[in-house]
N, C-alpha and C positions, 0 to 999 in steps of 0.2 A: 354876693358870695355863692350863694346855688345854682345862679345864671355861670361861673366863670367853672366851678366843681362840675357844670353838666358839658360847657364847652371841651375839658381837659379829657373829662371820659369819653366822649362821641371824636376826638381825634386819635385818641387808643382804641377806640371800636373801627374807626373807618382806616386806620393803619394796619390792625390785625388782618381787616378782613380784603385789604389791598396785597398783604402777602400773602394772604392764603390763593386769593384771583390767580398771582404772577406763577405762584408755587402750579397750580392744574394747570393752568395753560402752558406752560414752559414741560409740563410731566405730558400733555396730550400733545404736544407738538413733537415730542421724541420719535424718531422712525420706530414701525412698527412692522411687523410681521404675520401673515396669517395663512395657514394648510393644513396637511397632516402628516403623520409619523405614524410611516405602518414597519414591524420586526416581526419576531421570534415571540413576543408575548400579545401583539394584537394590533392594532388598528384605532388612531386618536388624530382628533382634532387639535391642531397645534398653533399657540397665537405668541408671541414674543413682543417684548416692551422693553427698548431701549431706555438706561437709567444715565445718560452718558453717555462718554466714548468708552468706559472700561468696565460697564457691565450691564445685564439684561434682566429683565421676568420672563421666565417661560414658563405656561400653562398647558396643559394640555389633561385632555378626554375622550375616552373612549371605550368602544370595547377592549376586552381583557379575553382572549382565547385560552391562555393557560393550559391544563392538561385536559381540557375537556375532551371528551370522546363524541358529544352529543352537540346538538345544532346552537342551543342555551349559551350563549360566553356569559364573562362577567362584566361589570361595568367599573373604570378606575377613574380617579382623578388624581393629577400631579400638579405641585407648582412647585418651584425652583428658581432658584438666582444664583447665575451665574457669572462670572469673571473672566474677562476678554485675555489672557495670557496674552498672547503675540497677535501679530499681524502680520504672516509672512507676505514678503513682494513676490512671491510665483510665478505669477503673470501680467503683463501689461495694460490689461483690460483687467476691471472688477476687483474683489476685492475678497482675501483670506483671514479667518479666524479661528484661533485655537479657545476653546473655552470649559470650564467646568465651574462647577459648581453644587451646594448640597440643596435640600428640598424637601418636602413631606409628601406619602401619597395615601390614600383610602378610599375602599371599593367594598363592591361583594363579588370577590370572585373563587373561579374553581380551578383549589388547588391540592397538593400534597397527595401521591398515588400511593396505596395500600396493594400491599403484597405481604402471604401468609400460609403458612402449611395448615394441613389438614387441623378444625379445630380452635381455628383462630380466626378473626373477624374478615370478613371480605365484604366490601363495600357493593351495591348491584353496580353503582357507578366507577370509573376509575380515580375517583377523587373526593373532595369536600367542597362544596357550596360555601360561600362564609364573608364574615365583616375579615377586611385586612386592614392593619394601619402600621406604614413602614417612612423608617426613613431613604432618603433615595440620595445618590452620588450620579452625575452624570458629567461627561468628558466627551469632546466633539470637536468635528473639525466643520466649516463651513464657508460655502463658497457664493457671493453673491454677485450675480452678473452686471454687467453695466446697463439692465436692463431691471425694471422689477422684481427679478425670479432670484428665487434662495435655495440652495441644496446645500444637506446638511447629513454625516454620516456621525453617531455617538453612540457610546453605551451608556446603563441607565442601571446597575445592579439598584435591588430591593433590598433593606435589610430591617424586616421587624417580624409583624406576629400576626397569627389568622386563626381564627375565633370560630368555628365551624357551628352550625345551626345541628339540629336534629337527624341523623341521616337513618335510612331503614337499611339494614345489613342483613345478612346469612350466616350462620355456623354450619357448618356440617360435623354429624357425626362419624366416627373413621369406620363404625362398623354400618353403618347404613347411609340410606339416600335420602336419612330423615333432613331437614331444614328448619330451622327456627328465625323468620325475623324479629328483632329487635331496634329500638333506637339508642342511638352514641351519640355524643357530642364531646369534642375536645377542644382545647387553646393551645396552638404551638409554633415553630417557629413557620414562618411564609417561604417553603421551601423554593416556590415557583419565580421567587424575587432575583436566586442567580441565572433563568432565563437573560436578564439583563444584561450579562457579560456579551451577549450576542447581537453584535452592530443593528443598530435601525436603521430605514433610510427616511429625510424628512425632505418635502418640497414646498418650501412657504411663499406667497408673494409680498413683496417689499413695499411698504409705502409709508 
């Protein structure tokens, strides 16, 4: 009776664990992608995981330039899954894709510029250092040649919140050229996330 109970469990064990095998191998054999996507917000390593023919994972990391004025950028991370809309036939060679998709992204970067009359806080910097964590929409078009090479143009808007650290600031007073630093911190919205209305370009290799 516990010889045939132990035979019935170890064919449930070696069947689970035969579709888990087929499951990775079948997800690690999907074409794959990998380059980077430099825009209007910065400069990331960019890697794409076929789920399918109708949709993907895209990853990517990087620097985060934002509104910095200074050499310092931030650093972000994104992932996203997106959805193959069309496959126009354009041209006779290679192959065209329309895609979007939503996504999460979080970094520390430098964003939201302060401006202020006489009186009111002015940052030394032109911005906020800070945690951001947003969510992200991204839309693209992309053309893979008959060769391994992927070019890829999309937008990427941000839309959450950035949490800024301690910053050391100025007042001025109206009647003199006194100074007082202090430190501020705030939570607000991640102004620098509609950067992302502004096309990227990406050049991944296919394999």
């Amino acid at each position: 009776m516990a010889s045939s109970f132990f035979k019935d469990n170890m064919k449930r064990i070696t069947t689970l664990i035969a579709i888990c095998l087929t499951g990775c191998i079948s997800a690690f054999a999907q074409p794959r992608a990998l380059g980077g996507r430099i825009g209007a917000m910065g400069f990331e390593m960019s890697y794409q995981h076929d789920m399918g023919k109708k949709s993907f994972i895209q990853t990517d990391l990087g620097l985060d330039f934002g509104y910095s004025s200074s050499s310092t950028p931030g650093v972000k991370a994104t992932v996203l899954y997106n959805f193959i809309i069309a496959r126009p036939a354009w041209t006779d060679r290679g192959s065209w894709s329309l895609h979007a998709g939503p996504g999460i992204s979080l970094g520390s970067v430098f964003d939201r510029i302060h401006y202020g009359n006489v009186g009111e806080f002015h940052p030394i910097q032109s911005g906020d250092y800070g945690f951001m964590l947003a969510l992200a929409v991204q839309a693209g078009l992309e053309y893979t040649f008959w060769f391994p090479l992927q070019i890829a143009v999309d937008i990427r808007p941000y839309f959450g919140m950035h949490a800024n650290g301690k910053i050391i600031g100025i007042k001025t007073d109206s009647n003199s050229m006194v100074t007082m630093r202090y430190l501020k911190g705030k939570t607000g919205y991640y102004d620098h996330g509609w950067l992302g209305f502004i096309p990227a370009l990406s050049v991944r290799y296919r394999f």
